[in-house]
BANUPA-859775 format. One record per residue: residue in one letter; x negated, y negated, z of N, C-alpha, C in turn. Coordinates in steps of 0.05 Angstrom, whole numbers, plus 5000, padded with zeros to 4 digits. Each point is the difference from the previous one (the first is absolute). Layout:
! residues N
AXYZXYZXYZ ...
END
This chain:
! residues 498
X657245836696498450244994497249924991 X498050145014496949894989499650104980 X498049944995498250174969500050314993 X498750065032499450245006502850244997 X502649895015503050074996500150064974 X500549724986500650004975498750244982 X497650034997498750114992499950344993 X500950065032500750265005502250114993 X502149774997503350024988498850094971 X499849864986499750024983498550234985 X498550055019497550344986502450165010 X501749965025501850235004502950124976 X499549764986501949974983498950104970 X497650004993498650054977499150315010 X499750135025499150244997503250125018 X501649994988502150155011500450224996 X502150185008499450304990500150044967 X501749824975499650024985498150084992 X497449755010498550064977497850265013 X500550115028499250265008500450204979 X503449944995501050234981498849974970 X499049844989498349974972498450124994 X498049955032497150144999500950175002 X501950185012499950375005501350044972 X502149864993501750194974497649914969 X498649725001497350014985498150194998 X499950105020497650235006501450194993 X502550145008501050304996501049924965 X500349804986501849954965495950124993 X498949875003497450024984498850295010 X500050075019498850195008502050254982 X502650035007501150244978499749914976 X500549784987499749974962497150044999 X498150055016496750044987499350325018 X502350155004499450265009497349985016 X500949825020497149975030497649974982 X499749804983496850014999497650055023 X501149845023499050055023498050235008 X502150184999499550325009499050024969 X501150074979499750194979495549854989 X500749794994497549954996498049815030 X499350185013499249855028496650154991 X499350104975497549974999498749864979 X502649944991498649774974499849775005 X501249845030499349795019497550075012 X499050225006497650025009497449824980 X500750214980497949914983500249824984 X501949934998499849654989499349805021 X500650075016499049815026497049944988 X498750194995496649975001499049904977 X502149914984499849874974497149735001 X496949995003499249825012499349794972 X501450054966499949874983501149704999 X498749754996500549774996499449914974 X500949714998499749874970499949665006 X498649844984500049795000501749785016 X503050184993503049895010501150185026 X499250205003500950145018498450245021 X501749925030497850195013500650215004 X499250225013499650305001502750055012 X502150284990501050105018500749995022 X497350115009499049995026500649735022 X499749784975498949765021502249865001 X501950044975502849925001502350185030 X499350255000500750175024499049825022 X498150005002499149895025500949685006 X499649884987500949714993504050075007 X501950134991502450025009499850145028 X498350175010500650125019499649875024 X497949814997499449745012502349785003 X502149974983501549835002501750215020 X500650204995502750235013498849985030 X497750125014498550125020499449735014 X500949865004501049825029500249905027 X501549824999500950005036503050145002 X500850114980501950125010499250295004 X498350114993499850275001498649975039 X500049835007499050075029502649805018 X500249785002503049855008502950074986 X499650074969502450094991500850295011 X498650295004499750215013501649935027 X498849865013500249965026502049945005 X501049824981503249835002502650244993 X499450134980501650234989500750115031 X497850175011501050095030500249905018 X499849774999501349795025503250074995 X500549894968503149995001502550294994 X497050134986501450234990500050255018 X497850035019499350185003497550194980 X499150295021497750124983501350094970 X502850005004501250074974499249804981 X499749794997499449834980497350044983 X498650175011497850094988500750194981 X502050204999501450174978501049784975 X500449845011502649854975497149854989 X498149945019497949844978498650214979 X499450215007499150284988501849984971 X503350054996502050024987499449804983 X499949644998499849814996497750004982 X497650155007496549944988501150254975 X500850295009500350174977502249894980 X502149885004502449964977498449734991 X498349805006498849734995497750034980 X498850254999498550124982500449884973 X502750205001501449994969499949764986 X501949825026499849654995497649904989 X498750065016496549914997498949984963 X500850314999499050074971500949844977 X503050005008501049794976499549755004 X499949885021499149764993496949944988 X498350085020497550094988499050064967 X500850184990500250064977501649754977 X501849945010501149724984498249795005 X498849905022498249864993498050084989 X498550174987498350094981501349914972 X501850134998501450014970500449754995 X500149715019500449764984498049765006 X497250165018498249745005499349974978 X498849705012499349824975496649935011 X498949884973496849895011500749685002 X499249995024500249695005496849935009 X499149794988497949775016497050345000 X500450194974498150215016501250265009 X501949975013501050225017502550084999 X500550245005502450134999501449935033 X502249934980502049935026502850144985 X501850085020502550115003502450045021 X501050035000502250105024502949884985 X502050025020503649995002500049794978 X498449675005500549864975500149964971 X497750195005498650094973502850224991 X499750215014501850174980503649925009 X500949785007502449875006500849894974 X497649844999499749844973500450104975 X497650244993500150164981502050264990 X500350105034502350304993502049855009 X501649945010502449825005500549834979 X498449804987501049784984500549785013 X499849955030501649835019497649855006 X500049824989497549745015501149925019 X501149785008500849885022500850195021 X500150315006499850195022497650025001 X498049974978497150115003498549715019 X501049804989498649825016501749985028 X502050035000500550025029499150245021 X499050194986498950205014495949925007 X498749724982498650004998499549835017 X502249755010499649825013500950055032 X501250345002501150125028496450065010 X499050034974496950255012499349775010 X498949774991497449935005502549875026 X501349945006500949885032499850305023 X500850184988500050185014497550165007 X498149934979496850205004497949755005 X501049854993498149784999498949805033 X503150055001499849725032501950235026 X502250034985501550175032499450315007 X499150054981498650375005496949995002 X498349835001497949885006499549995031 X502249785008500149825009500750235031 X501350125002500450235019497250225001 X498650034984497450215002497749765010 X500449784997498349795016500450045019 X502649985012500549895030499250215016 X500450304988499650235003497150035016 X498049884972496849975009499749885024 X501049755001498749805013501250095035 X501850165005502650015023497550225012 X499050224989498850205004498149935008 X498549764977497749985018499249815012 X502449815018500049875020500550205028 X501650244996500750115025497250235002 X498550144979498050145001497849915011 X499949764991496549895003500549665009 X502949885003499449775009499149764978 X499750094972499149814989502549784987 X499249654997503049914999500450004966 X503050104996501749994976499149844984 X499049725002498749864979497050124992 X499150085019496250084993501450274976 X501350135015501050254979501249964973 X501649744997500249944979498449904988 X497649885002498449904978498650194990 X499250195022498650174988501250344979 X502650035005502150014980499749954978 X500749754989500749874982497649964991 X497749885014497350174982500550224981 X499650135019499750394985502550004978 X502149924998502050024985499549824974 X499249765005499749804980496550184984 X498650035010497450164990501150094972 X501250275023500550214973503349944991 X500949864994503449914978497949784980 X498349795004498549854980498050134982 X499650255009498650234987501850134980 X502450025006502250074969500250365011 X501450094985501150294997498150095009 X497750064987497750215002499849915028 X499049845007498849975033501850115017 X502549835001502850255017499450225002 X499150084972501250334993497550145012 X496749925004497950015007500450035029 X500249805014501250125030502250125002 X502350044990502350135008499450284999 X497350094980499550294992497550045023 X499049875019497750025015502350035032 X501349835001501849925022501850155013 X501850044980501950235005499550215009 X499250144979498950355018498849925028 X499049834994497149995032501649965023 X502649825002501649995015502550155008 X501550174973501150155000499950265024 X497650124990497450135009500250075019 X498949795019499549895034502050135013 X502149794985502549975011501850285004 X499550174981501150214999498750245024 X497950044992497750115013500749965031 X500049805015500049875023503150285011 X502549814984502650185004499350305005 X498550144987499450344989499250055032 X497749815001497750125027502349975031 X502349704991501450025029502150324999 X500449934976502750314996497650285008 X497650044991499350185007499650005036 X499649785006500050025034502250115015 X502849904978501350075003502650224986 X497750194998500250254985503150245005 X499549935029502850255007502149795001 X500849794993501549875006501450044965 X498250054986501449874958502450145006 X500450285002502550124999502949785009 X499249985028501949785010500449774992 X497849854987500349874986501649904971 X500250204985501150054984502550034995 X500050135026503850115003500549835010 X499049825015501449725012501049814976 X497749964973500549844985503050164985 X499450174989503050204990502049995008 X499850075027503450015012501049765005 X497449785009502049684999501649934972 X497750104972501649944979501250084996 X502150295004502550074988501650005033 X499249805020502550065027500050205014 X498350104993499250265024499750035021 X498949725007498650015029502049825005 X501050065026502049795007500549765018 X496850115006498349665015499649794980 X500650004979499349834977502949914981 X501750185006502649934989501849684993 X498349835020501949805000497549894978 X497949974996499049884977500350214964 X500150215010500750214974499949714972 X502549924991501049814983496949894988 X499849795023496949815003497550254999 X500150154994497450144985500050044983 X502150074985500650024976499449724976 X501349805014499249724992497649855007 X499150005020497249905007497950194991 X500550344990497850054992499649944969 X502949954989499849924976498549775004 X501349815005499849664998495950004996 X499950015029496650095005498350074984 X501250374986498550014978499349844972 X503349994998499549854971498649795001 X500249735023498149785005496750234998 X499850145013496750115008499550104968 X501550114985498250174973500749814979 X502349835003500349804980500750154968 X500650264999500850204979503649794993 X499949944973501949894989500349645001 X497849935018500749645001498549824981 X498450244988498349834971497849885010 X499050045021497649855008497250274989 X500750185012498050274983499649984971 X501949904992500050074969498649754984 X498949775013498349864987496350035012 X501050155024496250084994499750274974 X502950124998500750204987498149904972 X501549684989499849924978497249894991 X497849945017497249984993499150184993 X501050315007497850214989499449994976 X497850154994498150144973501550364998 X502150004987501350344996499949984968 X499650384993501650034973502850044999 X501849935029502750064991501050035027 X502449754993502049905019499950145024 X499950335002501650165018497550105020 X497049934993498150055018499849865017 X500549714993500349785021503050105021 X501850104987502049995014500450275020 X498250234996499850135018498549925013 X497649854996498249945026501349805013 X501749804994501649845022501750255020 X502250214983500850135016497350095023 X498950074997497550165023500149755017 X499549754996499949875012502249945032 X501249974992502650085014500250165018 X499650404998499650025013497650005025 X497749894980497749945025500749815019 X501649814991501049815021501250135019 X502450085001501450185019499450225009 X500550224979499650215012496850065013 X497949784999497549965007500849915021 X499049674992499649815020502249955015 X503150034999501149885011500950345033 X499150224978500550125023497850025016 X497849934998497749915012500249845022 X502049934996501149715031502250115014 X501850204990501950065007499450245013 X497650225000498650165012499149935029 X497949744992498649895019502349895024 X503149914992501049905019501450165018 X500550234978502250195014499150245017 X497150014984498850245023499449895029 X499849804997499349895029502049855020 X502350074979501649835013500449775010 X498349764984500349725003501749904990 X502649975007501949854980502249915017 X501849984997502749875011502450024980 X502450045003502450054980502249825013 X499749824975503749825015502350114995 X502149985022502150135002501549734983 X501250104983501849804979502349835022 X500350145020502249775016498049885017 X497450025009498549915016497950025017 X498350025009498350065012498650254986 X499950245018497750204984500950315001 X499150114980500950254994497950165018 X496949914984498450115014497949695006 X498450095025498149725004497450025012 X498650174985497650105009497649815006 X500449784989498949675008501349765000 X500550105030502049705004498149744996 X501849844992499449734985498049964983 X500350234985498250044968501749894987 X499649874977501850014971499750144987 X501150014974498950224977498949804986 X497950134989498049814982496950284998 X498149705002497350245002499850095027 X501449895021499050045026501650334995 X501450124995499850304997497150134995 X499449964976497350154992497649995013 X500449695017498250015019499550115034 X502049994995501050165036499050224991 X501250284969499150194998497150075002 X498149754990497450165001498749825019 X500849905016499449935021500150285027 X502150135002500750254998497750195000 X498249984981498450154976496049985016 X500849684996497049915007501849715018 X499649995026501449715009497849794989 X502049784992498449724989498850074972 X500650124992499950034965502349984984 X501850005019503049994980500249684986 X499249725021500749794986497349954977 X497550075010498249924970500550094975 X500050335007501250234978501649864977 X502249915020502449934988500249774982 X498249775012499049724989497750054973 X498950185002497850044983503250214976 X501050105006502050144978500449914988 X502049775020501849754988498649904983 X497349924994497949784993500650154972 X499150244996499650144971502949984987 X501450155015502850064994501449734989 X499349795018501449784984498349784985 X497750054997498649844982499750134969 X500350265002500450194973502249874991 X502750105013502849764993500049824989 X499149765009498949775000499250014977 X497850134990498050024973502250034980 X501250255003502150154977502549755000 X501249915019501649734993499249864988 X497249885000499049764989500250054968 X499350334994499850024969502950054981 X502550085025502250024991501149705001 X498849845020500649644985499549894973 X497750065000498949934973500350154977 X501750265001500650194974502549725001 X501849945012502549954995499649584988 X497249915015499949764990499649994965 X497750205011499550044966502550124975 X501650005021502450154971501249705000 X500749845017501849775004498149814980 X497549895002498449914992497250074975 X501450244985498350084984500049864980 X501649854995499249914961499449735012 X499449875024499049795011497049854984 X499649784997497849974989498149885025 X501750045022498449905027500150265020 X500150224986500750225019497250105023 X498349954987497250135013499049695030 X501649794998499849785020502750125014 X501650064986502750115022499950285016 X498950174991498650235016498249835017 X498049874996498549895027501049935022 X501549834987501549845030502250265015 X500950084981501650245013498350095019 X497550144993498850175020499049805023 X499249724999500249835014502750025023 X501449895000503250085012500350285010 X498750204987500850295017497349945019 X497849855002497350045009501649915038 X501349714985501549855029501150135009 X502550174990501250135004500050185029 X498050144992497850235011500749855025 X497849734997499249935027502849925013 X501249834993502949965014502350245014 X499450214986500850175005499450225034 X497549934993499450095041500349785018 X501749795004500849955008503249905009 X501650194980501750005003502250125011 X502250015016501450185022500950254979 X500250155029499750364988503250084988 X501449845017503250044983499949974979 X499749714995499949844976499250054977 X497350175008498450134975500950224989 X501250235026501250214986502949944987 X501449855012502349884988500249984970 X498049864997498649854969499050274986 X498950075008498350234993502950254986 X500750055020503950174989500949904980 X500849754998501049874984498950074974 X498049935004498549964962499250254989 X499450255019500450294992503450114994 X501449805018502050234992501649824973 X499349774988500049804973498850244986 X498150005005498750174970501150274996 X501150195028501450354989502549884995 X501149875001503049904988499450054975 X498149804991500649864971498550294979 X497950045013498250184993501450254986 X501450105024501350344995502749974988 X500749814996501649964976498849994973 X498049885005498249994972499050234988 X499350225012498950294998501750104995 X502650035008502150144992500850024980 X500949624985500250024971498450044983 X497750105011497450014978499450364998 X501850115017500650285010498150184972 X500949944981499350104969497449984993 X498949754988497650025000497450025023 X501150085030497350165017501250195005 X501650084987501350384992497450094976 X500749824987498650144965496549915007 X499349855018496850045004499250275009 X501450085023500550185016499650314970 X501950004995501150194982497550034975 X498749804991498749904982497350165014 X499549945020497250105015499950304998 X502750135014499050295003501050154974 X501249944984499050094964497150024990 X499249755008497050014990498550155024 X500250005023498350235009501450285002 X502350124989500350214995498550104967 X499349744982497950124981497749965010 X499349995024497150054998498149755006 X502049734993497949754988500049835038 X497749804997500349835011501749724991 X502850015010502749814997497549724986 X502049844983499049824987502749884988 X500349675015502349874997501149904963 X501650074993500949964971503749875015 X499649805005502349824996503350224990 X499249834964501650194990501850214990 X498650245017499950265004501150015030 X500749775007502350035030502149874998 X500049894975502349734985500549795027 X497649854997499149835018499649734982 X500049805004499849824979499149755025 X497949844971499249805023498349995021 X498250204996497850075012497850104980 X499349734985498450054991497050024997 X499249955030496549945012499550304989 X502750155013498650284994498050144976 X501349884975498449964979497050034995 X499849805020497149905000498950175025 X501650095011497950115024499050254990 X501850164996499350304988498849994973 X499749804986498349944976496649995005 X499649865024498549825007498250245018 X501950165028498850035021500350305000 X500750134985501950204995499950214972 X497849954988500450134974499950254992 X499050195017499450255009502850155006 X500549885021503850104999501649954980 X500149744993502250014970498950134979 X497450044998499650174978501550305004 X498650145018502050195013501950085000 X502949745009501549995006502050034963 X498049804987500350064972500350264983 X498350104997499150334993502250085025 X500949985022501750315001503349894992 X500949774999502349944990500649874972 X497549884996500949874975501149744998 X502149844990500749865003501049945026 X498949675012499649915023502949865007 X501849954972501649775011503150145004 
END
């Protein structure tokens, strides 16, 4: 068995339906014990989103949003899409829809727990799964094993697939060779990760929207071309997901699962990688950060990812494998699934714009990634290596090693990468959404803690304490420090804080 075999055994084995079933019954446990924050507060994610306040140690809201949404908004939202209805059918687009709304919930609690236990390291706020493993669990040696899954998993093999991504695109777009693309890569990546948080967070908040954007926009103008068609469209996606249509029957099962699988890889809601851009922000309280991760989420999907799934299905560029063999449907023979869907579609649209389009996507889509991995490496070095007295030479070389990384990475085979790439995402929702679960309590009582204080009136202001939270004591200093206006406030209408 080669590498490549091996490889795929093994991600087939780590993303089995089990852990399908985690992400859906994770999303539906959190989503009823927090009565749909989702839905109930979907305007208080608005406007925390636009939170554009920073601090010494931490960057904006905003830039933290963008900076995770960058890590979520991908190569899977255009090859992962694509792959969903290769295997699933148009039904798979329902189950990714299902997956982004119940992942919400996920989102929030993790999100919000990494607030409640970052720490200031080297300057800066850092947080996520280790941090509050460590602190709300009590469990070190899970926290470092969850710390030493990230940086393999965000650092080199989830990297290492949005390279190959770059460089594959834009050898078949423009002809240029995989090595010229990687240097100049790993440039732009090494630039802004030696620049630290702020710089990330600086392009991730310039980057994102601008690409988001495009990307979305582009989808709108083909669906409006193809205007009398949405109806049908729609009902095509519907009736494949509940078996309706009975041209689609023999994959039914595989939509259900591949639109899971897909999404949860595409929004990353519950695997703990959101919840450490989560943990750089500048908030007065846990639960602003953690609704704006939820929003996040669904901009990934219910945005961008049906943004690809529009573009492929209105035009009908796709192909469906028949689970015993050959093809359900095969509207491009000897296509694969990958980007070559999205590109046939707007090729479709404008001919010979589908492969640049698509290469110039890829470029944003996975260099944003790229960015947001590099800082969820280094939240987790820095927890492994914080009381280090060589820690600020061991972050160097780290970012050194992710710099190679980069480059090694576009040249590496496309199995192999996604192989790797499965693997170390579906390492971290294992360990991860077990971790959220037992911590079920305290990102209940942030939650709970928030809309008390905005049913008096106040702008929320984190008091530890007053959620019987223990061991989070930066907070102290933050709302002392950054914050005095609200605890005064918060003071005068309750009184005693503890």
């Amino acid at each position: 068995m080669d590498f490549a075999a091996l490889t795929g055994k093994i991600a087939g084995i780590i993303w089995s339906n089990a852990l399908v079933y985690l992400c859906l019954g994770a999303g539906v446990y959190f989503s009823l014990i927090m009565r749909f924050p989702q839905l109930r507060l979907f305007k208080d994610m608005i406007k925390q989103l636009f939170n554009r306040k920073t601090s010494a140690n931490g960057v904006s809201s905003f830039q933290s949003f963008a900076m995770a949404l960058g890590g979520r908004v991908g190569i899977g939202n255009i090859a992962g899409v694509a792959t969903a209805i290769y295997f699933g059918g148009p039904g798979a687009i329902f189950w990714m829809w299902v997956i982004a709304f119940l992942g919400a919930g996920a989102a929030y609690i993790e999100s919000s727990l990494a607030q409640v236990w970052k720490q200031e390291i080297a300057g800066e706020y850092r947080g996520g799964p280790a941090y509050y493993i460590e602190k709300g669990l009590k469990n070190k040696p899970f926290a470092i094993l969850f710390a030493i899954a990230t940086i393999i998993a965000t650092g080199f093999t989830g990297s290492g697939v949005q390279a190959f991504n770059i460089a594959d695109s834009t050898k078949n777009a423009f002809g240029i060779s995989p090595i010229i693309t990687g240097i100049i890569v790993s440039a732009i990546f090494g630039f802004a990760i030696f620049g630290g948080i702020k710089r990330v967070g600086k392009v991730a908040e310039y980057a994102v929207p601008f690409m988001a954007t495009a990307y979305i926009l582009l989808a709108f103008i083909i669906l409006l071309i193809n205007i009398k068609d949405v109806p049908a469209i729609f009902a095509l996606i519907f009736s494949s997901a509940f078996n309706l249509n009975a041209a689609f029957g023999a994959v039914f099962g595989n939509a259900i699962m591949w639109g899971v699988k897909r999404g949860a890889y595409s929004n990353e809601a519950g695997q703990g990688t959101g919840a450490q851009a989560a943990g750089t922000a500048e908030v007065s309280h846990p639960a602003k950060q953690g609704l704006v991760q939820a929003f996040s989420v669904y901009v990934d999907t219910l945005l961008v990812c049906t943004a690809t799934a529009i573009m492929i299905i209105s035009t009908g560029s796709y192909n469906i494998a028949h689970p015993n063999g050959g093809f359900l449907v095969e509207n491009l023979p000897g296509v694969e699934a990958g980007t070559a869907f999205a590109q046939e579609a707007i090729n479709s649209f404008i001919p010979g714009l589908g492969s640049p389009f698509v290469a110039i996507a890829v470029f944003f889509f996975a260099i944003t990634t790229m960015l947001a991995f590099g800082v969820y490496t280094e939240s987790n070095v820095a927890y492994l290596f914080r009381n280090n007295k060589n820690f600020a030479t061991i972050a160097i070389v780290v970012k050194v090693l992710l710099v190679i990384s980069i480059f090694f990475g576009t040249i590496r085979s496309s199995a192999t990468a996604w192989n790797l790439a499965d693997i170390g995402v579906g390492i971290l929702a294992w360990l991860n959404l077990i971790a959220i679960i037992l911590l079920t309590k305290p990102g209940i009582a942030t939650l709970r803690d928030y809309e008390e204080q905005k049913k008096l009136g106040l702008d929320p202001v984190f008091i530890p304490e007053r959620c019987g939270i223990k061991d989070a004591e930066l907070w102290n200093e933050i709302t002392e420090k950054n914050y005095p206006d609200q605890l005064a406030a918060l003071k005068e209408k309750v009184g005693d804080l503890k």
